[in-house]
C-alpha positions in Angstrom: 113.1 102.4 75.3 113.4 99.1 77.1 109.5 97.7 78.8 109.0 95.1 81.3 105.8 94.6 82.4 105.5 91.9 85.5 102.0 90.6 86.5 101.6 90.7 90.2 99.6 87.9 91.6 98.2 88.9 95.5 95.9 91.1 96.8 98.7 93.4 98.2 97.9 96.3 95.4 93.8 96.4 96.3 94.9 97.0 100.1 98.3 99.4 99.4 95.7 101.4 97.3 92.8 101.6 100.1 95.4 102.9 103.0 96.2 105.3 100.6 93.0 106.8 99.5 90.2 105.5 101.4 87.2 104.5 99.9 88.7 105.1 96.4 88.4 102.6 93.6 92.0 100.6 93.4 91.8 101.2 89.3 92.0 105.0 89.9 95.8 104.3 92.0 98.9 104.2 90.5 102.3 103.5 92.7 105.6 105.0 90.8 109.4 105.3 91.6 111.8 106.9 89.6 115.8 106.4 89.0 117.9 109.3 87.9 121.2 109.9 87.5 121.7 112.7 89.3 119.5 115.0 91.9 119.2 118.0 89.9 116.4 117.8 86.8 118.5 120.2 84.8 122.1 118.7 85.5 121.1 114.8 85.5 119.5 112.4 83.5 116.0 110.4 83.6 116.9 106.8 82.8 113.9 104.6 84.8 110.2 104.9 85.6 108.2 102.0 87.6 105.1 102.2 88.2 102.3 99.6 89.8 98.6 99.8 88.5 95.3 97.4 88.3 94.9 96.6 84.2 91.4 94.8 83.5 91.9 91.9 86.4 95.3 92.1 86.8 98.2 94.1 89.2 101.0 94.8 86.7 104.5 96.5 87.7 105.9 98.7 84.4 109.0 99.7 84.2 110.3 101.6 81.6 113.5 101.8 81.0 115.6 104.3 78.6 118.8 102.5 76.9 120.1 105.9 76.5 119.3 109.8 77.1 117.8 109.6 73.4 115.0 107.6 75.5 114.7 110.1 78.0 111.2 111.7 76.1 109.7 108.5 75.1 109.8 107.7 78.8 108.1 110.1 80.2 105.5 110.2 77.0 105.2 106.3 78.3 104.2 107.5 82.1 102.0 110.0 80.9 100.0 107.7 78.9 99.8 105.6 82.1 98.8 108.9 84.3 96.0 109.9 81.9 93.6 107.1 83.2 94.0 107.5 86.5 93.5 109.8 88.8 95.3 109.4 92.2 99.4 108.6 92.9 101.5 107.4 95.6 104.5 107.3 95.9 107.6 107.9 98.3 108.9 111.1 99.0 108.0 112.1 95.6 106.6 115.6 96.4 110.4 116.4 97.4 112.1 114.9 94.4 110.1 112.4 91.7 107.7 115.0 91.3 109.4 118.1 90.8 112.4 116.3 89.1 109.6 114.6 86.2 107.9 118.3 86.6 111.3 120.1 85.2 112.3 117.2 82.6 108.5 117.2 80.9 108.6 121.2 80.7 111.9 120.5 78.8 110.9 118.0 76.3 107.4 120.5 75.7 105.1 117.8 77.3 102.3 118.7 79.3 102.3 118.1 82.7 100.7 114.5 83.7 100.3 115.5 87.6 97.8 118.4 86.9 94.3 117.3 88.8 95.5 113.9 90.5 95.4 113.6 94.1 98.7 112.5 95.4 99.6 110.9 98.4 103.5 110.8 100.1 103.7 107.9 102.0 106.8 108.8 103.8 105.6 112.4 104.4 102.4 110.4 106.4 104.4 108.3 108.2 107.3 110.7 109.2 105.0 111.9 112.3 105.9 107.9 113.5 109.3 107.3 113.9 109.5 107.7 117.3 105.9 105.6 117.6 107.6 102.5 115.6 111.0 103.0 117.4 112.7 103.4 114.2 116.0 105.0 114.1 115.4 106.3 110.2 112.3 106.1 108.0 114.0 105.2 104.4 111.9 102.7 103.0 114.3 100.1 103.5 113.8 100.5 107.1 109.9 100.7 106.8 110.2 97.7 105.1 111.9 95.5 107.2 109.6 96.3 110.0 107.0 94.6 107.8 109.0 91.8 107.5 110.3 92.6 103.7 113.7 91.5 103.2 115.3 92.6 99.9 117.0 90.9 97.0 118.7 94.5 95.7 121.6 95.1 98.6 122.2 99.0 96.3 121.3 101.9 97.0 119.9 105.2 94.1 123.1 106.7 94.6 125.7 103.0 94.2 123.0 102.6 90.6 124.5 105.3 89.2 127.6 104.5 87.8 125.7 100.9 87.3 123.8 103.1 84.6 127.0 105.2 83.5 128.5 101.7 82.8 125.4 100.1 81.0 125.0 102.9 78.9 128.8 103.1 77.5 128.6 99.1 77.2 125.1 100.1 74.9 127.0 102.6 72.9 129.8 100.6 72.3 128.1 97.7 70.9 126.1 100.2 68.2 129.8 101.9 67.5 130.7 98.1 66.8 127.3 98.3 64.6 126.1 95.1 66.0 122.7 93.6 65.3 119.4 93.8 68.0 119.6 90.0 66.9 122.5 89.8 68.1 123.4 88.3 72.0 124.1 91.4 74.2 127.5 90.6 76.4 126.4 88.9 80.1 127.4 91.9 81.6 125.4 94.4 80.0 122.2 92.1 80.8 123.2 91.6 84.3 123.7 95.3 84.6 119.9 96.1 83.3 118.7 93.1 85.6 120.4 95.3 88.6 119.1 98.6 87.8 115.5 97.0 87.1 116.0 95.1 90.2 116.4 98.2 92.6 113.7 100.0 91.2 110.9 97.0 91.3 111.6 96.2 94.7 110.8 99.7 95.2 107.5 99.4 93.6 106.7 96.0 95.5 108.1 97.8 99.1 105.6 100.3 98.6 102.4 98.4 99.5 103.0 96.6 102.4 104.8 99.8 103.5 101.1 101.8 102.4 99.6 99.2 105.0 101.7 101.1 107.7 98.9 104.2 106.9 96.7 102.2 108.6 98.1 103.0 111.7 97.5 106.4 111.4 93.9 105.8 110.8 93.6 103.7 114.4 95.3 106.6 115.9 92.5 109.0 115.0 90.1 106.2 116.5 88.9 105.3 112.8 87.2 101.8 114.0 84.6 100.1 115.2 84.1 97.5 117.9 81.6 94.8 118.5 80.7 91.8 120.1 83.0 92.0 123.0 83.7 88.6 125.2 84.9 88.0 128.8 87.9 86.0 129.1 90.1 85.6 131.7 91.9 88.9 133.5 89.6 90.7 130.6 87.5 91.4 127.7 88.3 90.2 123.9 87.3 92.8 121.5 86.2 92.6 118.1 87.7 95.8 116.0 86.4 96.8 112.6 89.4 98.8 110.9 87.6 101.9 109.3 90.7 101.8 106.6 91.3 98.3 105.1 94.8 98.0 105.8 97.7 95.4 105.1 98.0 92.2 107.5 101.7 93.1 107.9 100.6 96.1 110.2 99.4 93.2 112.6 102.8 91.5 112.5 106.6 91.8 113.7 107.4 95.1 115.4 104.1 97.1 114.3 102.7 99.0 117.1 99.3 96.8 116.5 100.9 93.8 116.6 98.6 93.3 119.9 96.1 92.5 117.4 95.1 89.3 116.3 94.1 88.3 113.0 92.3 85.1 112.3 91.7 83.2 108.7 89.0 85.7 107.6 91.0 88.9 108.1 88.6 89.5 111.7 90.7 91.8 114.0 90.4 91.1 117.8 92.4 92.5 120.8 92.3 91.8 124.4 92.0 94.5 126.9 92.7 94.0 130.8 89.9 94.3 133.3 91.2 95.5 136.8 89.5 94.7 140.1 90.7 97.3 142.9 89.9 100.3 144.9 90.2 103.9 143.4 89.1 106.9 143.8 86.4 108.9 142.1 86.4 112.2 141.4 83.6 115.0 142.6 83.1 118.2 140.2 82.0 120.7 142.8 84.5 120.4 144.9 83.8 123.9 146.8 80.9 122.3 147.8 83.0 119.3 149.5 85.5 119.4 152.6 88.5 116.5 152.6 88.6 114.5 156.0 92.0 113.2 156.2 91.4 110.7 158.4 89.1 109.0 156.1 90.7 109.7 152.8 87.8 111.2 151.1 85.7 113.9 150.2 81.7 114.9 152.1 79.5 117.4 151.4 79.1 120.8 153.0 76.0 119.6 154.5 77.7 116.6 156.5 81.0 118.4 157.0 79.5 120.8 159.6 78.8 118.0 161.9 82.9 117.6 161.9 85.2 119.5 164.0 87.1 121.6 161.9 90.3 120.4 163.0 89.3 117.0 161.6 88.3 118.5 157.8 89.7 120.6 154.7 88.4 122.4 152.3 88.5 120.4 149.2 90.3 121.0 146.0 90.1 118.9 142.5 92.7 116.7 143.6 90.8 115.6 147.2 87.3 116.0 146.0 86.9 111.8 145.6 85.9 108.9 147.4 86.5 105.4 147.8 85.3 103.5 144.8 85.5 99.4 144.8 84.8 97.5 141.4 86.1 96.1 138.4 87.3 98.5 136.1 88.5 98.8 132.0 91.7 101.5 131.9 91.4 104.6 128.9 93.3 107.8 128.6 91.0 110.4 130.3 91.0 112.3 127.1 89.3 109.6 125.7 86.8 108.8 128.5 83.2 109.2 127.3 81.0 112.6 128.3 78.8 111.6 131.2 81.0 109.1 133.0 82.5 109.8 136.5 86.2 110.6 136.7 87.5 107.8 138.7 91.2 107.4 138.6 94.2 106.4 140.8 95.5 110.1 141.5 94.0 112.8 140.1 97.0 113.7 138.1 97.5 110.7 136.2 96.6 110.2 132.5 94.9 107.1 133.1 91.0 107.1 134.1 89.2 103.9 134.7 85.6 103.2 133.6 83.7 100.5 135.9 82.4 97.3 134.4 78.8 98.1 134.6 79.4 101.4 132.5 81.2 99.8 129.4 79.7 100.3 126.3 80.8 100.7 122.2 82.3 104.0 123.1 84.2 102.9 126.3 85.7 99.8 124.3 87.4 101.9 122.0 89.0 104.1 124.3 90.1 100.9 126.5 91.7 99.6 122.9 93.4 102.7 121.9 94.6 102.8 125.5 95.9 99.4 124.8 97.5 100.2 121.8 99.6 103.7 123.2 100.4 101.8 126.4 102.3 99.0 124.2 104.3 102.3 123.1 105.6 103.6 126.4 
C-alpha cells in the first residue's frame, strides 16, 4: 500500500467541518472520497481512499493508495484506523455509492464495519434541494465548485481514471515479473500515472470544503441568523448579520445567492436592504364590519358607512378592506412579517408586505434580509 499524507495549511477544514455539523468539534470530522474501478462492490476493485482530518494542530489530506488488488484489505484496515477516532463523516454522495460500495468490500475481507455509530453528512444530498436556487444546470461537484470560484488542475473524470489504474497496475506487475528492486527508479510513466490518479482524488478532498461552505446557505434559508446594529444609509438600512452556521467566505463570493453580502477584514457580514417611501394600502381584519367606497379607494366602518348613500358604498371583502397609508417602508415576504404588525401591502394578493419605518425592529430586519436574499433569486 502506497501513503501520501499532505499537510493542509488554511482554515478551510475548521469551517467545511462547522457547515457540516454545527457546533461540533472540527477533530470529531473526517472528509473521504473513494476511487474504484468499477460501480459494483462485488464486480470492481477498491484501489484509492482520501480522506481529510485535523491531527494535533494540523489539517492533513491521506490518501491511500493500493499498488495492486493484494492492497485492497490493507486499505480499508488503513481507513478504519482513521474512522475509529472520529465520530462524524462527510462526504459526497457517499450514502449512494462510497458507503455501500466500502460497506460490501469490508464484509468481504471479514472486517467490521467502521461506519457503525458516526453521524454522516451527504453534501450533495443537502444541496440537491438548490439547483434551481444557484441556477446550476447539474450539481456534480465540479460544477459546485466552480461556482465557488475552484478551478481544477485534474481535467479526468472517475470513469477516464479507470483504465489510468488498469494501466498503472500492469506497468507495477511487469516491473516485479522483471524482479526489479524497490531501490530501483520506477519508469516516468508509471509515476506520472500514480501522480494522476492521486491527483483526481485530492482535488476531490480539497473541492469538498469550500463546496461544505455552500451548507451555509441552507442555514440562512431557515432564517438561522442574527442581526444587529442596523445603519441608515442612503435609499436604506445597512445590516449587520450574525451567520448562526460559520460558513465559508466563498458562499459570499462569485455567483452564490449571498453574494449581496459583504464581508469585511474580520469575517463581519453586512447587507443593505432598500427602504421605500410611497403610498400603500393597509389591510383591515374585520372586514364585514367595513363597506368599500369606490370613490375614495378605501375601506370605513359600519358606523360611518350608514351616513353614505348606498349607491356610493360596497360591502367589503379582504381584498378592499384597506386604506390609504403614506410612509417609509422596509419590503418582507408576508409569511415572514412579524405577529402583531398591520398587513400593509401594494394589492392584497401580492407576496410582498411592507413594514413602516417606525415599526422595524430585530425581527422585522431579518425578514427584510431574507427578503433581500430570495428577491436576488427571481
Amino acid at each position: 500500500m502506497y501513503t501520501v499524507d499532505e499537510i493542509i495549511d488554511d482554515l478551510s477544514f475548521e469551517n467545511a467541518a462547522q457547515a457540516a455539523f454545527p457546533g461540533t468539534d472540527p477533530t470529531e470530522v473526517i472528509f473521504f472520497d473513494i476511487e474504484t474501478t468499477g460501480l459494483s462492490p462485488r464486480g470492481s476493485g477498491l484501489y484509492l481512499i482520501g480522506c481529510m482530518f485535523r491531527e494535533g494542530n494540523d489539517t492533513v489530506l491521506r490518501q491511500l493508495f493500493a499498488d495492486d488488488f493484494e492492497d485492497e484489505k490493507s486499505v480499508l484496515e488503513g481507513f478504519a484506523g482513521l474512522m475509529a477516532g472520529r465520530s462524524r463523516m462527510a462526504h459526497f454522495n457517499g450514502s449512494t455509492f462510497d458507503i455501500p460500495y466500502l460497506k460490501t468490500k469490508y464484509e468481504q475481507h471479514a472486517l467490521a464495519d467502521p461506519f457503525e455509530g458516526k453521524k454522516s453528512c451527504d453534501i450533495y444530498r443537502k444541496l440537491a434541494p438548490l439547483k434551481r436556487l444557484l441556477s446550476l444546470k447539474s450539481m456534480k461537484q465540479k460544477s459546485l465548485e466552480e461556482l465557488c470560484g475552484i478551478h481544477r488542475e485534474d481535467m479526468y473524470t472517475g470513469g477516464e481514471l479507470i483504465e489510468v489504474y488498469k494501466k498503472y497496475q500492469r506497468s507495477i506487475l511487469m516491473s516485479r515479473a522483471m524482479n526489479k528492486s524497490e531501490n530501483e527508479d520506477e519508469p516516468a510513466e508509471t509515476g506520472e500515472m500514480r501522480r494522476i490518479l492521486l491527483l483526481h482524488n485530492s482535488d476531490d478532498i480539497k473541492g469538498m470544503l469550500p463546496v461544505s461552505g455552500l451548507l451555509g446557505i441552507i442555514s440562512f434559508l431557515a432564517g438561522e441568523f442574527e442581526t444587529e446594529k442596523p445603519e441608515r444609509t442612503d435609499g436604506g438600512i445597512c445590516v449587520t448579520v450574525i451567520p448562526g452556521t460559520e460558513v465559508s467566505p466563498c458562499v459570499f463570493e462569485g455567483k452564490s445567492p449571498l453574494r449581496i453580502m459583504t464581508r469585511d477584514e474580520s469575517g463581519k457580514l453586512s447587507v443593505k436592504v432598500a427602504l421605500i417611501k410611497d403610498t400603500l394600502r393597509l389591510f383591515m381584519k374585520d372586514f364585514r364590519d367595513h363597506f368599500y367606497i369606490p370613490s375614495r379607494d378605501m375601506a370605513v366602518h359600519a358606523s360611518v358607512a350608514e351616513f353614505i348613500p348606498s349607491t356610493d358604498k360596497k360591502r367589503a371583502t379582504p381584498a378592499t378592506c384597506y386604506v390609504p397609508c403614506e410612509g417609509t417602508f422596509l419590503s418582507v415576504d408576508e409569511q415572514d412579517l412579524p405577529e402583531g404588525l398591520p398587513l400593509i401591502k401594494r394589492d392584497y394578493n401580492e407576496r410582498t408586505a411592507y413594514v413602516r419605518e417606525e415599526d422595524i425592529s430585530p425581527e422585522v430586519l431579518k425578514a427584510a434580509v431574507l427578503y433581500r436574499f430570495r428577491s436576488e433569486q427571481g
